[in-house]
C-alpha positions in Angstrom: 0.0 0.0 0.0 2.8 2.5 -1.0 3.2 4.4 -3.6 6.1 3.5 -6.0 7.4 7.0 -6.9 11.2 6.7 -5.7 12.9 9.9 -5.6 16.0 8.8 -6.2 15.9 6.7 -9.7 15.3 6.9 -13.0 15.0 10.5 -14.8 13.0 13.1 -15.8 13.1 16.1 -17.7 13.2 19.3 -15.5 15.1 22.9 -15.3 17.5 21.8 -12.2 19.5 25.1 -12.8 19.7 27.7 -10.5 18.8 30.1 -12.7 15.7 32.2 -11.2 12.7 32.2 -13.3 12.2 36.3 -12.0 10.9 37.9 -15.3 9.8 34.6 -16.9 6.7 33.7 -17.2 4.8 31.2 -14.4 6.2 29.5 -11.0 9.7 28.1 -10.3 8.4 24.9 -8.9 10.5 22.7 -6.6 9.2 18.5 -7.1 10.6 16.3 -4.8 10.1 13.0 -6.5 10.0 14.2 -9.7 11.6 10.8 -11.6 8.9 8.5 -10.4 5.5 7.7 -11.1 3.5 10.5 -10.0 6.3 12.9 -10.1 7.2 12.1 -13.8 3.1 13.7 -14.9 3.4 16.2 -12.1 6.9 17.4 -14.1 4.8 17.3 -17.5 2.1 19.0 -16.1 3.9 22.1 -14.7 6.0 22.3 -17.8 2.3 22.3 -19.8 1.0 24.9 -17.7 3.8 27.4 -18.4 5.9 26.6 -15.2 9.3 26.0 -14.5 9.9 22.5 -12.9 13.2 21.5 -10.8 13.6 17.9 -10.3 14.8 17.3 -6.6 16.0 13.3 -7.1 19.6 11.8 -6.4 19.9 11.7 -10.4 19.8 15.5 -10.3 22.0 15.7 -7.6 20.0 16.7 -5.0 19.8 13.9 -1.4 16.5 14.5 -0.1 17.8 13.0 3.1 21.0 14.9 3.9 20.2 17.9 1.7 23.0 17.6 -0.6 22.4 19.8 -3.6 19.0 21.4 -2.2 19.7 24.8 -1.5 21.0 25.3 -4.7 18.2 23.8 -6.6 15.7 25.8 -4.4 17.2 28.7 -5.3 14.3 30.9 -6.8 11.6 28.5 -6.2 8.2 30.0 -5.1 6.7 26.2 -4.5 7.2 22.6 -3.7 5.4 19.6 -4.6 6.5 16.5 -2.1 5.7 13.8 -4.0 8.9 11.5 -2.7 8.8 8.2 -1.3 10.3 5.1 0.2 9.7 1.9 -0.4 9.1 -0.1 2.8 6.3 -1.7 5.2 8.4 -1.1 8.4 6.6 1.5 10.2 10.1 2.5 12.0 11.7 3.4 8.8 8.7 5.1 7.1 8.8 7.6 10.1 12.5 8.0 10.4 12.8 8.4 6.3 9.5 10.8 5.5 10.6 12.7 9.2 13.6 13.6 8.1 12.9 14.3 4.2 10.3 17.0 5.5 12.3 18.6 7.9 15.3 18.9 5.4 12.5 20.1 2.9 10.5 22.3 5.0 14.4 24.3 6.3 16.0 24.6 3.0 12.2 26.2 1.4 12.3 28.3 3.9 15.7 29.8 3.6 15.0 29.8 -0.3 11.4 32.2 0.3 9.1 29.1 -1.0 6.2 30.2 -0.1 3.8 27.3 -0.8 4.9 23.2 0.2 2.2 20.8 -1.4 2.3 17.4 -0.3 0.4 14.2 -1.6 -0.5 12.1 0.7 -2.9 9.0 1.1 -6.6 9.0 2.0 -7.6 6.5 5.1 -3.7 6.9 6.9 -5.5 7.8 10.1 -7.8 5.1 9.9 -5.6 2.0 8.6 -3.1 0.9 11.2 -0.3 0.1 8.1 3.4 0.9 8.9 4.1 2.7 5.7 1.2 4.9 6.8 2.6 5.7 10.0 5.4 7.7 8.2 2.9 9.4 6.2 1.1 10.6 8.8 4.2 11.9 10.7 5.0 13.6 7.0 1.8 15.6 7.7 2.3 16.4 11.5 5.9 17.7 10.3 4.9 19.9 7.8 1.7 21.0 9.9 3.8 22.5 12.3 6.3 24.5 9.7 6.3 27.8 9.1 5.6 27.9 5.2 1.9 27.9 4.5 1.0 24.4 3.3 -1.6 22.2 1.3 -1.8 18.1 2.2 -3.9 16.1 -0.5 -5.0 13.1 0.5 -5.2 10.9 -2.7 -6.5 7.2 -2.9 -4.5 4.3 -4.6 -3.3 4.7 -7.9 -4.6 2.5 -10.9 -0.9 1.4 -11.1 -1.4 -0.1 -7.5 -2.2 -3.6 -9.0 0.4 -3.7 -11.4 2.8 -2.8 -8.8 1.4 -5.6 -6.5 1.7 -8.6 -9.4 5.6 -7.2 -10.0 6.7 -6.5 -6.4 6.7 -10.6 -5.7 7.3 -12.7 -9.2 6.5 -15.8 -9.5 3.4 -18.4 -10.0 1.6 -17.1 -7.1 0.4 -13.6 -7.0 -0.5 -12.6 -3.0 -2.7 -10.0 -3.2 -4.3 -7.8 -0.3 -8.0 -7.9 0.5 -9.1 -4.2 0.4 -11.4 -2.0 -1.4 -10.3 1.5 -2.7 -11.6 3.6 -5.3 -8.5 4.1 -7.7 -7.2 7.1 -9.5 -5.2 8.1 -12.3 -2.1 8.7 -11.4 -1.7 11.8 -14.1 -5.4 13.0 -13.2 -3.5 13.5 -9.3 -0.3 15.1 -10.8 -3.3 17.6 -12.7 -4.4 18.3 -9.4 -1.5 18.9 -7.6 -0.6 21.5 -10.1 -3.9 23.3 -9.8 -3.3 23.2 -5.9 -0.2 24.8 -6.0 -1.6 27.3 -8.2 -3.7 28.4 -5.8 -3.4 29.8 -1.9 -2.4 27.3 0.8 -5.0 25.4 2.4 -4.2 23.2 4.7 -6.3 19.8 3.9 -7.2 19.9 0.1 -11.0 17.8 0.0 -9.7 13.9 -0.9 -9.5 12.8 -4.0 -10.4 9.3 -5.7 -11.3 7.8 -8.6 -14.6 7.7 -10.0 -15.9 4.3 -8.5 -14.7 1.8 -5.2 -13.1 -1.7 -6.4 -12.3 -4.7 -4.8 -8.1 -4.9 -5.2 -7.9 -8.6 -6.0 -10.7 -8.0 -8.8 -8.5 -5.8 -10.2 -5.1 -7.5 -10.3 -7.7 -10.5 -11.7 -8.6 -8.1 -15.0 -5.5 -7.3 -14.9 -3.6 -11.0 -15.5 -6.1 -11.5 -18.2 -5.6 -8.6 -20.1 -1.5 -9.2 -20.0 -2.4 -13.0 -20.7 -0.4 -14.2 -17.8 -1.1 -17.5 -15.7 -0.7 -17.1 -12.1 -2.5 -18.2 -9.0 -4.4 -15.5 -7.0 -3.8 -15.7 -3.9 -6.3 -13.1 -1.6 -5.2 -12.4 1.6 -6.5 -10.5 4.3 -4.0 -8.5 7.1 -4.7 -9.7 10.5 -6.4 -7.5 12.9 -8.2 -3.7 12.3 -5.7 -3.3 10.0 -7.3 -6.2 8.1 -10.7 -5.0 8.6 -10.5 -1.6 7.6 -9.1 -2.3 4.4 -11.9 -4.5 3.6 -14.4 -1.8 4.6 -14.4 1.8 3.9 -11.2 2.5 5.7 -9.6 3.3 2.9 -11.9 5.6 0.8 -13.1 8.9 1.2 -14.9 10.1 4.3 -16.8 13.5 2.6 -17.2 14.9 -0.9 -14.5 16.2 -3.1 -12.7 16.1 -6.4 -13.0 12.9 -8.5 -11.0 11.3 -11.3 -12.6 10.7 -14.9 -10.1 7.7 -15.6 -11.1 4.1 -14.9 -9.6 1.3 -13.7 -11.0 -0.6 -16.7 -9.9 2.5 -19.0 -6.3 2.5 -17.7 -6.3 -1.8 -18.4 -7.2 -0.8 -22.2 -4.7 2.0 -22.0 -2.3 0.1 -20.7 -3.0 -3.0 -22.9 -2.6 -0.7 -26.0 0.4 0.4 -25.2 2.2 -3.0 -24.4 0.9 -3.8 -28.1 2.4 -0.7 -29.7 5.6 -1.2 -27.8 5.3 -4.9 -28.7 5.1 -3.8 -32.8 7.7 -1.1 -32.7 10.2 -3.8 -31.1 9.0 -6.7 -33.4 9.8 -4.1 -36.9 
């Protein structure tokens, strides 16, 4: 249940200068995360929108952990968008890694002038006893009690989520999580993470989800069939509260607010289309 947008890997395309973008037009925006899923679209989008995007990643030179390379990169930025991430289930390291990564953020922005931090965060942290989610919520209490105004949006699981779950363990049996969410495009939260920087500081954006609740081992069902593979599905259900607010509505939005367009099913025949094009270009 963590979102697989590494700030430190793979590349993206992004003004990490230091030149200021004073007397250009639109934002100097700072994205921490900016090479992996959600920060890859959230790079496009801010680029689309007229804005000047820094990529804050080790493969820009910038350690999000020990600050190497940030003040320079913040230099001249009026925002950033935290969309960085660890990979990991241990609660301990979630807290120390996302503790540390917001404090190191929320010093350098300041002494920079940012004057707006968006985060993305995940929908149903405070009501889903995971580890992971334990460092997200302490990612929120830090930057609640900085001094730059701020903006938190809560997003539920991305579309991606299954295909992440089917690749994290290869194999013939797929272990899959019992839990309903209502999944979102990942680009349709990178379009709204722009707009929210956009905009004043708020504090806790509405949630935002997808435009209808699935079961997660219904999806990474569609999904084996559509990439033709053979594996035994193996549902699982996590012991405990935990276990049973996943199943239930622990994980989806408590109150109205913004929803994606983009189905689970659309992103499958997106996805499948793409495979097939790749598939073609390879094959001529």
């Amino acid at each position: 249940m963590t979102y697989n947008d590494n700030s430190g890997n793979g590349s993206a395309q992004g003004d990490n200068s230091d030149v200021s973008a004073k007397g250009r037009p639109g934002m100097r925006v700072a994205v921490a995360g900016g090479t992996g899923l959600v920060g890859r679209y959230v790079v496009e989008e801010l680029t689309a929108a007229g804005h000047h995007p820094v990529v804050l990643a080790r493969s820009t030179g910038v350690d999000l952990v020990t600050g190497t390379g940030l003040d320079a990169a913040l230099a001249g930025a009026e925002a950033v968008i935290d969309v960085s991430n660890v990979t990991t289930t241990s609660g301990k390291k979630a807290i120390a890694f996302f503790d540390r990564v917001t404090h190191t953020l929320l010093d350098a922005g300041e002494q920079a002038g940012v004057r707006h931090h968006v985060l993305l965060s995940i929908v149903g942290i405070d009501r889903v006893g995971l580890g992971y989610y334990q460092g997200k919520l302490r990612q929120e209490n830090v930057l609640e009690s900085g001094r730059t105004p701020w903006t938190v949006l809560r997003a539920t699981q991305f579309h991606e989520f299954a295909q992440q779950t089917l690749d994290r363990v290869p194999g013939p049996l797929a272990v899959v999580p019992r839990m309903r969410t209502q999944p979102v495009a990942a680009r349709e939260v990178a379009q709204h993470l722009v707009q929210l920087v956009q905009a004043p500081a708020q504090g806790m954006a509405p949630e935002l989800a997808g435009p209808r609740v699935e079961q997660v081992v219904d999806m990474t069902g569609r999904l084996l069939r559509a990439r033709h593979q053979r594996r035994l599905l193996l549902p699982v259900k996590m012991p405990g509260a935990t276990g049973t607010a996943m199943i239930g509505d622990g994980l989806l939005p408590t109150g109205p607010g913004p929803r994606g367009s983009q189905t689970f099913d659309e992103w499958l025949t997106q996805l499948v289309t793409q495979h097939s094009g790749n598939h073609a270009v390879q094959e001529g």
